[in-house]
C-alpha positions as CSV (number, residue, x, y, z in Angstrom):
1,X,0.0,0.0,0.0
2,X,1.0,3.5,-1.0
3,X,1.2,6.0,1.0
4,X,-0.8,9.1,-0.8
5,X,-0.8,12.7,0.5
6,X,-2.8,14.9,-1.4
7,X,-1.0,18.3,-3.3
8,X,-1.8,21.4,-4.3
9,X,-1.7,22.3,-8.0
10,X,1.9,23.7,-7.8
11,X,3.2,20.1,-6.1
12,X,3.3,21.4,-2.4
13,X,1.4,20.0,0.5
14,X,-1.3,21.4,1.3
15,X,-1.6,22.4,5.2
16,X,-2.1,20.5,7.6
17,X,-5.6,20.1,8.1
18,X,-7.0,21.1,5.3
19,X,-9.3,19.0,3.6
20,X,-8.5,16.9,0.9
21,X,-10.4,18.3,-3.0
22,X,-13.3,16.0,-3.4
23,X,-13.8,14.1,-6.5
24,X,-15.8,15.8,-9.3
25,X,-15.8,18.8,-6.6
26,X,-16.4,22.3,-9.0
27,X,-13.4,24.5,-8.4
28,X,-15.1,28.4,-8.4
29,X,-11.9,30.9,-8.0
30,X,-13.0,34.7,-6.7
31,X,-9.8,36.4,-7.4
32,X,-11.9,39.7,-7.2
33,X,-14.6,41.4,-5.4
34,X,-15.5,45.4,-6.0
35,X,-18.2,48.0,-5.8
36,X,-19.2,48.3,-9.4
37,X,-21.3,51.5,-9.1
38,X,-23.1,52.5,-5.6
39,X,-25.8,55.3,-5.7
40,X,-27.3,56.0,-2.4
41,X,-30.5,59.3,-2.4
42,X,-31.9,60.5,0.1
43,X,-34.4,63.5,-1.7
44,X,-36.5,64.1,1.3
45,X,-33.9,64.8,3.8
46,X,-34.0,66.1,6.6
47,X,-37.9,65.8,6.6
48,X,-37.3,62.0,5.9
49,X,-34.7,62.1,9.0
50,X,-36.9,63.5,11.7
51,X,-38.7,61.5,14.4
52,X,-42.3,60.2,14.4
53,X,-42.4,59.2,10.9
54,X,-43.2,56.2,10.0
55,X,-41.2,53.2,9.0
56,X,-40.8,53.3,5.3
57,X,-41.4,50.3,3.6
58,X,-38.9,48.8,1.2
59,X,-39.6,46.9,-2.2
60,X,-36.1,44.9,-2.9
61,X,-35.3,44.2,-6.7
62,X,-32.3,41.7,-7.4
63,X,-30.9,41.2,-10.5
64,X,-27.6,38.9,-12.0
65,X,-25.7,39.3,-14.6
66,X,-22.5,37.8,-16.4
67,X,-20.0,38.6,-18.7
68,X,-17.5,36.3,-20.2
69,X,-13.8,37.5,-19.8
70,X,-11.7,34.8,-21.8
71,X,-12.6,31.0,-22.1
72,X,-12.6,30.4,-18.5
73,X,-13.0,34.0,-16.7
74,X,-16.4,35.7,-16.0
75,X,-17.7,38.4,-14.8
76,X,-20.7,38.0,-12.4
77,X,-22.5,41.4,-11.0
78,X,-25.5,41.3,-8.7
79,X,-27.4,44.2,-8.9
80,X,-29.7,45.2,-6.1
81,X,-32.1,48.1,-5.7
82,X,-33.7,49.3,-2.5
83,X,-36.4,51.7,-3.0
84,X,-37.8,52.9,0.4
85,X,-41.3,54.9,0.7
86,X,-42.8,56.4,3.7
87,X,-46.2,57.4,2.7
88,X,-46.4,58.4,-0.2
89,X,-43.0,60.1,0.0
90,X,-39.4,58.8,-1.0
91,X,-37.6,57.7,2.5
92,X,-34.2,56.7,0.2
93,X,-33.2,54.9,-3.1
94,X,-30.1,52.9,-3.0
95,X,-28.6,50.7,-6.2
96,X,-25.7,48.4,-5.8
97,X,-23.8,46.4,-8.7
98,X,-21.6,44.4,-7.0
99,X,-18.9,42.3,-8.8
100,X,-16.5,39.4,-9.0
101,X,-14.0,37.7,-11.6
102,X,-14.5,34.3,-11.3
103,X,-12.5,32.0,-13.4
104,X,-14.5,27.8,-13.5
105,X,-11.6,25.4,-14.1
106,X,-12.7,21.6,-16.2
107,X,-17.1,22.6,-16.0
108,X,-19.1,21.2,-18.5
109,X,-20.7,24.0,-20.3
110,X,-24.2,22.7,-19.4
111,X,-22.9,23.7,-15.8
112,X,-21.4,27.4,-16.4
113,X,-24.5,29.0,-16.4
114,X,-26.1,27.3,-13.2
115,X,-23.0,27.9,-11.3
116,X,-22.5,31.7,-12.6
117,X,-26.2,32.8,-11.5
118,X,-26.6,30.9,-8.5
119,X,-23.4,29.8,-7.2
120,X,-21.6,32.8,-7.4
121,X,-24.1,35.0,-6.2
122,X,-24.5,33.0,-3.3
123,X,-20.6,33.9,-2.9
124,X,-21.2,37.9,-3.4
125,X,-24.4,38.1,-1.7
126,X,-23.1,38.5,1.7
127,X,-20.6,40.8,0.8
128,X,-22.9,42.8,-1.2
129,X,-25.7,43.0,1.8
130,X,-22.9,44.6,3.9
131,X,-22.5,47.5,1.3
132,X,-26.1,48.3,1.6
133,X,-26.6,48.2,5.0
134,X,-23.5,50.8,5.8
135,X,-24.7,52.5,2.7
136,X,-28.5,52.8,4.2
137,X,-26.9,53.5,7.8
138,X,-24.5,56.3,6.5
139,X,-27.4,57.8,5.1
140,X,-29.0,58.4,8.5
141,X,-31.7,55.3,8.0
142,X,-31.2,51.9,10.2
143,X,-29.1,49.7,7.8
144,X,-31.0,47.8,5.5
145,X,-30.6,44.4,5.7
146,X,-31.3,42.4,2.7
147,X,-33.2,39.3,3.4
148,X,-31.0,36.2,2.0
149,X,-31.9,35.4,-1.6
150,X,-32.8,32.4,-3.5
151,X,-30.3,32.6,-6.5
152,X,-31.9,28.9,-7.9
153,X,-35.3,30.0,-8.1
154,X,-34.5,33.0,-9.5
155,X,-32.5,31.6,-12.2
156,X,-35.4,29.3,-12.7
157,X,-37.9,32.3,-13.0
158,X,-35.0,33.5,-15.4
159,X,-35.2,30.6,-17.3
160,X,-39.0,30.2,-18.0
161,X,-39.5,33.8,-19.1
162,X,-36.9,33.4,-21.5
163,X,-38.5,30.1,-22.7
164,X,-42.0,31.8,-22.5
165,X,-40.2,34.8,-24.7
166,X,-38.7,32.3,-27.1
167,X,-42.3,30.6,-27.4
168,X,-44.1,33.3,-28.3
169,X,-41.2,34.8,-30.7
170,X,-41.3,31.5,-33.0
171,X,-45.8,31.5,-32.9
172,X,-45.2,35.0,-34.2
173,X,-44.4,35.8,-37.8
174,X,-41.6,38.0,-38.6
175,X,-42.2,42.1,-38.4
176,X,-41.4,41.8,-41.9
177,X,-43.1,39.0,-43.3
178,X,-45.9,39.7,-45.3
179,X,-49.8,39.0,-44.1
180,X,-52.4,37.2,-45.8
């Protein structure tokens, strides 16, 4: 019997304790995070500040989106709006695109999109929720703390309106064709 220890991809061991890479595990590599763009209003201050108003509610809009870098590097941003009403007047508006570079190593392209829209976000999300909520909190509000997402049903939502779209796309004739 040989005696195996496992390596890391430049030969080395890797340290002790560390787990061992599963088989068929997915290797996702962040090797950056940023603020993409970050717009925080606040039209109503300081009437929107003062005491005895009342909580404004918040509708929460997520959205994901990828760009492919090279063959193996994308870029994934979540986007997430936070619109805020007290009333009927604006408490605060805050937008976030938050990004990585993530690079997939030996995915099946059947799997690129999956892990991109859900996987990745999942990754970001956290990161992301922070910016608002010191965002929300540095504009004189209680930090806003996004409630944790569900990245697969989203992409599924994402999936059967672009199937619905495509449906109704190939019932329709072309804008140009000509009509009996």
């Amino acid at each position: 019997m040989t005696d195996e220890t496992p390596k890391t991809d430049n030969g080395a061991q890797p340290p002790a304790g560390a787990a061992a890479p599963k088989s068929g595990a997915v290797p996702i590599q962040i090797s950056a995070q940023y603020v993409k763009d970050l717009s925080f209003e606040n039209p109503n201050a300081p009437q929107s500040l003062m005491g005895g108003q009342t909580s404004p509610q918040v509708a929460v809009n997520v959205d994901v989106r990828t760009n492919q870098i090279s063959d193996t590097t994308y870029e994934v941003v979540l986007n997430i709006k936070g619109d805020a009403k007290a009333g009927d007047r604006q408490a605060f508006i805050v937008e976030l695109s938050y990004g990585g570079i993530v690079t997939l190593a030996n995915v099946a392209k059947e799997h690129t999109a999956p892990l991109l829209l859900i996987e990745v976000p999942r990754l970001l999300f956290p990161f992301a929720r922070s910016v608002i909520a010191e965002a929300t909190r540095n504009g004189g509000f209680p930090p806003m703390l996004v409630q944790p997402i569900d990245f697969a049903d989203l992409f599924r939502r994402q999936l059967q309106a672009l199937k619905a779209k495509q449906q109704g796309q190939a019932a329709a004739p072309p804008a140009n064709a000509p009509v009996n």
